[in-house]
Biopython code that builds the backbone (N, CA, C, O; Angstrom):
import numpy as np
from Bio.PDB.StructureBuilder import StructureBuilder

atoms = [
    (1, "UNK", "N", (60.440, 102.362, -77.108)),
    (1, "UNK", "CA", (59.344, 101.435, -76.864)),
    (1, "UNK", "C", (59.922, 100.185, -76.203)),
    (1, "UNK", "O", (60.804, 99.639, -76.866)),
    (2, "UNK", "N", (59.688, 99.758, -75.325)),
    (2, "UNK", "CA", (59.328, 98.389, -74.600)),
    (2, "UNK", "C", (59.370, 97.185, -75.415)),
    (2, "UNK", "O", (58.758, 97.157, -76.483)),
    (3, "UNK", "N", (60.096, 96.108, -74.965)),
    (3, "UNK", "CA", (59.736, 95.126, -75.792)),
    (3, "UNK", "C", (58.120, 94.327, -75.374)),
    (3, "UNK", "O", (57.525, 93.404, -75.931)),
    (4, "UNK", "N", (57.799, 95.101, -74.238)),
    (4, "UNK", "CA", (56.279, 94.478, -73.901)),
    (4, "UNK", "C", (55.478, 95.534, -74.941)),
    (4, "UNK", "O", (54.784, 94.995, -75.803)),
    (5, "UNK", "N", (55.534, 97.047, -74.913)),
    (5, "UNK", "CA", (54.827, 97.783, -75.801)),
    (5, "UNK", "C", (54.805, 96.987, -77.134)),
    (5, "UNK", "O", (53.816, 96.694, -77.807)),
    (6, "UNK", "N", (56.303, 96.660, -77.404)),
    (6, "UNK", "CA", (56.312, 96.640, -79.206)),
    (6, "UNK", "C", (55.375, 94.859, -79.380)),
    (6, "UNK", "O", (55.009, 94.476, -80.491)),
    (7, "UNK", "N", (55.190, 94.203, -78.393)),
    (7, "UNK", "CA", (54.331, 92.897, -78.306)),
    (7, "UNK", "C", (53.511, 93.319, -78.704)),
    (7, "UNK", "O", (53.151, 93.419, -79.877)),
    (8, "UNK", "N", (52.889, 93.776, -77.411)),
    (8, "UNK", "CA", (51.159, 94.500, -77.400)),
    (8, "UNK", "C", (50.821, 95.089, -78.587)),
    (8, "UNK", "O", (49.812, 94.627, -79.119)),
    (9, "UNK", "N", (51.439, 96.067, -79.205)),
    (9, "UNK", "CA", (51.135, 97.148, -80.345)),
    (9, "UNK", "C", (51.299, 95.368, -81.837)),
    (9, "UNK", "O", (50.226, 95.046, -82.347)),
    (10, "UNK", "N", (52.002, 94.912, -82.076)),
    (10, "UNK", "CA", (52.661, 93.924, -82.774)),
    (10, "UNK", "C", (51.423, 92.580, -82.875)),
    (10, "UNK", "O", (51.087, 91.965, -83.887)),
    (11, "UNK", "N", (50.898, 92.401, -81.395)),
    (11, "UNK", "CA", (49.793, 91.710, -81.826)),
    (11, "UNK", "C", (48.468, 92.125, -82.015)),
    (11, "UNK", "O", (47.624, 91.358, -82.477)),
    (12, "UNK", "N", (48.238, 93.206, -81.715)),
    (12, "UNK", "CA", (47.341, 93.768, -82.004)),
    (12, "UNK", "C", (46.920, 94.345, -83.502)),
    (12, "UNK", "O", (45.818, 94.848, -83.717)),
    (13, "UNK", "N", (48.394, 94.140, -84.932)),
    (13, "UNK", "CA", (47.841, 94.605, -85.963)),
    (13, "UNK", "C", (48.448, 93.696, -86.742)),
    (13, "UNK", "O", (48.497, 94.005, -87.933)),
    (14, "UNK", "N", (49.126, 92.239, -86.306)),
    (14, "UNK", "CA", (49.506, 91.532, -87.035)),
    (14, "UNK", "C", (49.166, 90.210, -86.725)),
    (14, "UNK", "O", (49.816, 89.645, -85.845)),
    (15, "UNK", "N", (47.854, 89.357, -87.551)),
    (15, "UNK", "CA", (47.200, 88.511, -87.161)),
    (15, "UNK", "C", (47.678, 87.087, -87.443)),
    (15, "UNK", "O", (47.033, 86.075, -87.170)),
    (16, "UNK", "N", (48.572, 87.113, -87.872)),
    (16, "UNK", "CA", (49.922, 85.778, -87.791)),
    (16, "UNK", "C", (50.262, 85.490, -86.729)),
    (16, "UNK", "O", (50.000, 84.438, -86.146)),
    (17, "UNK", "N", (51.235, 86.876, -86.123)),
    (17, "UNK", "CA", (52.113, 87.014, -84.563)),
    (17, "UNK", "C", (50.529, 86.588, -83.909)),
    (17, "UNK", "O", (50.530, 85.465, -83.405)),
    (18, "UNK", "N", (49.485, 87.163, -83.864)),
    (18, "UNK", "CA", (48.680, 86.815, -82.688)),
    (18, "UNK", "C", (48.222, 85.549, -82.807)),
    (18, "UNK", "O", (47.761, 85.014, -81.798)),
    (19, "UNK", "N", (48.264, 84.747, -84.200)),
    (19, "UNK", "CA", (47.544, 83.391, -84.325)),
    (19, "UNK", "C", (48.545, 82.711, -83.678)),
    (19, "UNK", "O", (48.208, 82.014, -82.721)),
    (20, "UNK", "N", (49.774, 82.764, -84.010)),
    (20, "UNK", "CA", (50.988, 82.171, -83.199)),
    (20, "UNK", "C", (51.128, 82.277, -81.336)),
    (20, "UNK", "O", (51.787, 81.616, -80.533)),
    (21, "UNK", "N", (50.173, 83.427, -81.174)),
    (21, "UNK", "CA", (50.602, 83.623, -79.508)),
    (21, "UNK", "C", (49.519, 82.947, -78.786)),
    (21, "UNK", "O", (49.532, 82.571, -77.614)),
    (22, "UNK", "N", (48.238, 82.809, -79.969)),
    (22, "UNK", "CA", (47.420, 82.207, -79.109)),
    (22, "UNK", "C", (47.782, 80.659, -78.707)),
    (22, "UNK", "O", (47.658, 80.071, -77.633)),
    (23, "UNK", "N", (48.531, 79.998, -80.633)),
    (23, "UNK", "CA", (48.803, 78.083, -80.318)),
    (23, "UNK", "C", (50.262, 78.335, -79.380)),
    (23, "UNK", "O", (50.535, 77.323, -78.733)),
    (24, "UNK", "N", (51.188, 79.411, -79.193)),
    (24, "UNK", "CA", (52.224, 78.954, -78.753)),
    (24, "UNK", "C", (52.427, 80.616, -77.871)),
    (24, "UNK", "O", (53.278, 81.431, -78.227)),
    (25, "UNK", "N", (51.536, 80.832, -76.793)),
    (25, "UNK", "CA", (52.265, 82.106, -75.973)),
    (25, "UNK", "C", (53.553, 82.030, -75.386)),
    (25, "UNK", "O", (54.246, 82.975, -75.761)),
    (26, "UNK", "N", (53.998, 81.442, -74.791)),
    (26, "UNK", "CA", (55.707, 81.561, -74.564)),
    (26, "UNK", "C", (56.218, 81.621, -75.379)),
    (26, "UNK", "O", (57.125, 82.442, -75.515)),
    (27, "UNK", "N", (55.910, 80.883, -76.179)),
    (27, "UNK", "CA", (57.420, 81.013, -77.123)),
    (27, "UNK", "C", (57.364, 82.505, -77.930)),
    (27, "UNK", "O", (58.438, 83.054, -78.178)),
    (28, "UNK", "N", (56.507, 82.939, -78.203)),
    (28, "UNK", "CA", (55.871, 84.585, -78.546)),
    (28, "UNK", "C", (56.800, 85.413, -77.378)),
    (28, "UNK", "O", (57.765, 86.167, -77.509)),
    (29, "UNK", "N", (56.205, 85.017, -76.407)),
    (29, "UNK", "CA", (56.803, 86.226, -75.284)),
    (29, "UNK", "C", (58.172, 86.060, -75.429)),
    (29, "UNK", "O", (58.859, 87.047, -75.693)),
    (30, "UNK", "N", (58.947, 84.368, -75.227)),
    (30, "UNK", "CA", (60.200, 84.472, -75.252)),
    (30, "UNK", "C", (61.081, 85.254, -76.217)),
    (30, "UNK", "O", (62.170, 85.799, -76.037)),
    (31, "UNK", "N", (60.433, 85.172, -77.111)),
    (31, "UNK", "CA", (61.072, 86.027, -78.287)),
    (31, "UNK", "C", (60.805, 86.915, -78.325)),
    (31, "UNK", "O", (61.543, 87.300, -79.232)),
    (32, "UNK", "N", (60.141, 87.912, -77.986)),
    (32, "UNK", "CA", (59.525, 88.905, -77.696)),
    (32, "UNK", "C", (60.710, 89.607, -76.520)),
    (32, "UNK", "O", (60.734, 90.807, -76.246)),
    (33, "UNK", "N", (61.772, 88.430, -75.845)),
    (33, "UNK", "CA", (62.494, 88.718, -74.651)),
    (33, "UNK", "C", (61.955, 89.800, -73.628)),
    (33, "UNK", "O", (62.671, 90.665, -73.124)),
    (34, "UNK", "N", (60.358, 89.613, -73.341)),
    (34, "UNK", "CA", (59.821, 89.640, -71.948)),
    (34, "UNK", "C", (60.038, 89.471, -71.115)),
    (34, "UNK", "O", (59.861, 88.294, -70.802)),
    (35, "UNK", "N", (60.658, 90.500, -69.881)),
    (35, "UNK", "CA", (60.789, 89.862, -68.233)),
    (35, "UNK", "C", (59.651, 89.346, -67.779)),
    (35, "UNK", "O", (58.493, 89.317, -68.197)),
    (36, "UNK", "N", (60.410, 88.799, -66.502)),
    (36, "UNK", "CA", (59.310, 87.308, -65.987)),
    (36, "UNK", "C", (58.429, 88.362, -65.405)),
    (36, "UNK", "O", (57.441, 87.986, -64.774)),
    (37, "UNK", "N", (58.665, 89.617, -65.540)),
    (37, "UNK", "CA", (57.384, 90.209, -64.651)),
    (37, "UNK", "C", (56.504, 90.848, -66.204)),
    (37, "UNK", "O", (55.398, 91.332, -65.962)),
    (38, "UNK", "N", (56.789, 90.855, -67.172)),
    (38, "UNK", "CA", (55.785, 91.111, -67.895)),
    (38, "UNK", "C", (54.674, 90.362, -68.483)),
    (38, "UNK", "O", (53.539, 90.673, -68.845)),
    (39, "UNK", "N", (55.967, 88.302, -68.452)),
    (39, "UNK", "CA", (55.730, 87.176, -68.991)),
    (39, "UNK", "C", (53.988, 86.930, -68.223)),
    (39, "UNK", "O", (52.944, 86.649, -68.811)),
    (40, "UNK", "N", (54.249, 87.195, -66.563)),
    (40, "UNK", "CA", (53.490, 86.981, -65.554)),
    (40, "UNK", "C", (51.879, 87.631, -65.662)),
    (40, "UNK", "O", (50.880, 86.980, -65.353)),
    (41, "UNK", "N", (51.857, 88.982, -66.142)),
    (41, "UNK", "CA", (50.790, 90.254, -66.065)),
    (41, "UNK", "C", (50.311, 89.494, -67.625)),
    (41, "UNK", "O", (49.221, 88.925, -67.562)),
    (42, "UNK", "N", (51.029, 89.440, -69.006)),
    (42, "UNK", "CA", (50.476, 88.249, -69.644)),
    (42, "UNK", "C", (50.022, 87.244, -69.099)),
    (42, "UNK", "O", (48.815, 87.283, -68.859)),
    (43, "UNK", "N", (50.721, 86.095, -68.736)),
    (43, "UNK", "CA", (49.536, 85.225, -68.536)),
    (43, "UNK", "C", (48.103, 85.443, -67.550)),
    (43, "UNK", "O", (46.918, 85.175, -67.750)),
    (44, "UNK", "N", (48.733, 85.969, -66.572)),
    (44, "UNK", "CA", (47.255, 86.791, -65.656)),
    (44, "UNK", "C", (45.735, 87.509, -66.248)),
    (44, "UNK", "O", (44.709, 87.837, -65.653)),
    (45, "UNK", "N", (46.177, 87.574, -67.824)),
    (45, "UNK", "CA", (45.981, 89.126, -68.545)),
    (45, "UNK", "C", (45.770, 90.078, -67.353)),
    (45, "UNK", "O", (44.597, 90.344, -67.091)),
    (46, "UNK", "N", (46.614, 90.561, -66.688)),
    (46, "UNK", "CA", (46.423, 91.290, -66.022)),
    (46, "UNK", "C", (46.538, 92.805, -66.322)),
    (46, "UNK", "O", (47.613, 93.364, -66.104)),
    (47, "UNK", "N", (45.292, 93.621, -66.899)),
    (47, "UNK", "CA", (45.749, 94.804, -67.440)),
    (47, "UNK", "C", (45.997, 95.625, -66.481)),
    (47, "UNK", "O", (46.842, 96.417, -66.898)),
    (48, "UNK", "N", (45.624, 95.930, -65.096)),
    (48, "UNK", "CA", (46.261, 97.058, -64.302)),
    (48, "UNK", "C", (47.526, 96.979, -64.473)),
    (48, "UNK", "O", (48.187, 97.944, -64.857)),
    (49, "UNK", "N", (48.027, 95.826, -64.213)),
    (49, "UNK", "CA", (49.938, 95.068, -63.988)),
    (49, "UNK", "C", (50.290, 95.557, -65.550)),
    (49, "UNK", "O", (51.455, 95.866, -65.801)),
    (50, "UNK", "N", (49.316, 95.621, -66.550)),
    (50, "UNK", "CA", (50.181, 95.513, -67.783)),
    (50, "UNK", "C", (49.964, 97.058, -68.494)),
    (50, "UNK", "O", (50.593, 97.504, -69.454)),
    (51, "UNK", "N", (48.971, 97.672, -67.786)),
    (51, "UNK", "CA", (48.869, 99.101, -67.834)),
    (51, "UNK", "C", (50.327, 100.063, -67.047)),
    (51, "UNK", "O", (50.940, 101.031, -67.497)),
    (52, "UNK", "N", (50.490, 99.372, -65.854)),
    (52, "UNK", "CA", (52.053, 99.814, -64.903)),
    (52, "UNK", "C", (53.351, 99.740, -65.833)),
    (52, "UNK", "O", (54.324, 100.412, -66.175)),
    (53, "UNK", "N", (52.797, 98.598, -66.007)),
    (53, "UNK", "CA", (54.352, 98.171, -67.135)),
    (53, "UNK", "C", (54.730, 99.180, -68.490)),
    (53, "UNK", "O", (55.902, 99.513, -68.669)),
    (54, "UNK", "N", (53.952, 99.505, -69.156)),
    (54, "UNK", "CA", (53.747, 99.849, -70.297)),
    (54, "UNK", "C", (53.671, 101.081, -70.267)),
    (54, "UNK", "O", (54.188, 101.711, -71.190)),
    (55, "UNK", "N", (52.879, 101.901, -69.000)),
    (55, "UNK", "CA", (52.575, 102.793, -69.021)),
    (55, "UNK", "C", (52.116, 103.772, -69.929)),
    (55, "UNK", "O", (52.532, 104.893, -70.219)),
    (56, "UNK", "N", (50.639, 102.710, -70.519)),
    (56, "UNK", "CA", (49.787, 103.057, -71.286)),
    (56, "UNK", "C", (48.238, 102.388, -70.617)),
    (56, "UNK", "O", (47.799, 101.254, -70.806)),
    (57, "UNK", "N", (47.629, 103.485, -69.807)),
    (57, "UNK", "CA", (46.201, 103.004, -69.515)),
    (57, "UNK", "C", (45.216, 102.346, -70.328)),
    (57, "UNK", "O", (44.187, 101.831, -69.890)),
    (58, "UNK", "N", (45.555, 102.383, -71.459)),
    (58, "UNK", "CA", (44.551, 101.888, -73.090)),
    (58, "UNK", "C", (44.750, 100.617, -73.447)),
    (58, "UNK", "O", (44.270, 99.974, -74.380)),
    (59, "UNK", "N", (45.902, 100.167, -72.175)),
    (59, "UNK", "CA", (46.416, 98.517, -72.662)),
    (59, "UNK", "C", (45.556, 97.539, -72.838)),
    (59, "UNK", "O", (46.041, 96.489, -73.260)),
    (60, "UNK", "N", (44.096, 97.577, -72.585)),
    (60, "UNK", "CA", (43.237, 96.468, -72.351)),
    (60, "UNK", "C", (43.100, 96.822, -73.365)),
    (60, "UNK", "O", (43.664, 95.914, -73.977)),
    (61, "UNK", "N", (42.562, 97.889, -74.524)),
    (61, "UNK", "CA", (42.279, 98.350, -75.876)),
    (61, "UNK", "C", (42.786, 97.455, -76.640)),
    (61, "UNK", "O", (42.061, 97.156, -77.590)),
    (62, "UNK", "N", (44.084, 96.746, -76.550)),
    (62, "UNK", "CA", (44.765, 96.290, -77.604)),
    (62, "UNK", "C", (44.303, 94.721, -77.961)),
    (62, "UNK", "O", (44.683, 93.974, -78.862)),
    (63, "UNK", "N", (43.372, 94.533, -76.937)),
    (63, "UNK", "CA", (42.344, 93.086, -77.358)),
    (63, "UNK", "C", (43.642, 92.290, -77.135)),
    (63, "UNK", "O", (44.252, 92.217, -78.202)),
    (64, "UNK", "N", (44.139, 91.807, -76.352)),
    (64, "UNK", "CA", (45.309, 90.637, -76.067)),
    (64, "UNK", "C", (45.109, 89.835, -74.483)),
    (64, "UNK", "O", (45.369, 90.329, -73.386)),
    (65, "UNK", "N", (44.801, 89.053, -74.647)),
    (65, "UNK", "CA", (44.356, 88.186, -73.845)),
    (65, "UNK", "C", (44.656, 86.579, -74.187)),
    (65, "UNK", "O", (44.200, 85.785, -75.009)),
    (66, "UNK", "N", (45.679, 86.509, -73.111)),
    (66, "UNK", "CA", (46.349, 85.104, -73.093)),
    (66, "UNK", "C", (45.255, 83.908, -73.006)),
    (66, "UNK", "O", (44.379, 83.863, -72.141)),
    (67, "UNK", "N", (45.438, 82.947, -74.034)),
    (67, "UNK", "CA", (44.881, 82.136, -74.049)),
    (67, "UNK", "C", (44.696, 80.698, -72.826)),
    (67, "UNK", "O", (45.590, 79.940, -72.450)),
    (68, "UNK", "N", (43.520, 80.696, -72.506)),
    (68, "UNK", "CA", (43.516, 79.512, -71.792)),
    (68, "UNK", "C", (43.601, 77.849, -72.065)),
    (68, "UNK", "O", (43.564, 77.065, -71.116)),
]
sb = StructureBuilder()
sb.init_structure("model")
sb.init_model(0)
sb.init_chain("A")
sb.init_seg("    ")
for serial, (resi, resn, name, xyz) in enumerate(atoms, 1):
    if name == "N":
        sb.init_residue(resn, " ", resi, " ")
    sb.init_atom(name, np.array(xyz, "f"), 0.0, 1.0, " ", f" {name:<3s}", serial, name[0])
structure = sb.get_structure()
């Protein structure tokens, strides 16, 4: 697994990590040690880009959407 998969899957069932990514998303991703091209398709929420990455079409499923 990906350290972008194990994010995605990670905030999606642990509502701490996601309360934390919403007040502080970098520092989530940084630790998360996300390349700048995954860091990027996050902040975009870009799910096609984050569907490529992951190579899981269901990625929008996981309700994660960078906060504005």
């Amino acid at each position: 697994m990906s350290n972008l998969d194990g994010l995605l899957a990670k905030l999606s069932t642990d509502a701490e990590l996601k309360e934390q990514f919403l007040t502080d998303p970098e520092s989530v991703m940084d630790e998360a040690e996300l390349t700048d091209d995954e860091k990027a398709a996050m902040r975009d929420s870009d799910t096609d880009k984050l569907s490529d990455l992951t190579g899981d079409n269901q990625v929008y499923g996981k309700n994660v959407i960078y906060p504005n």
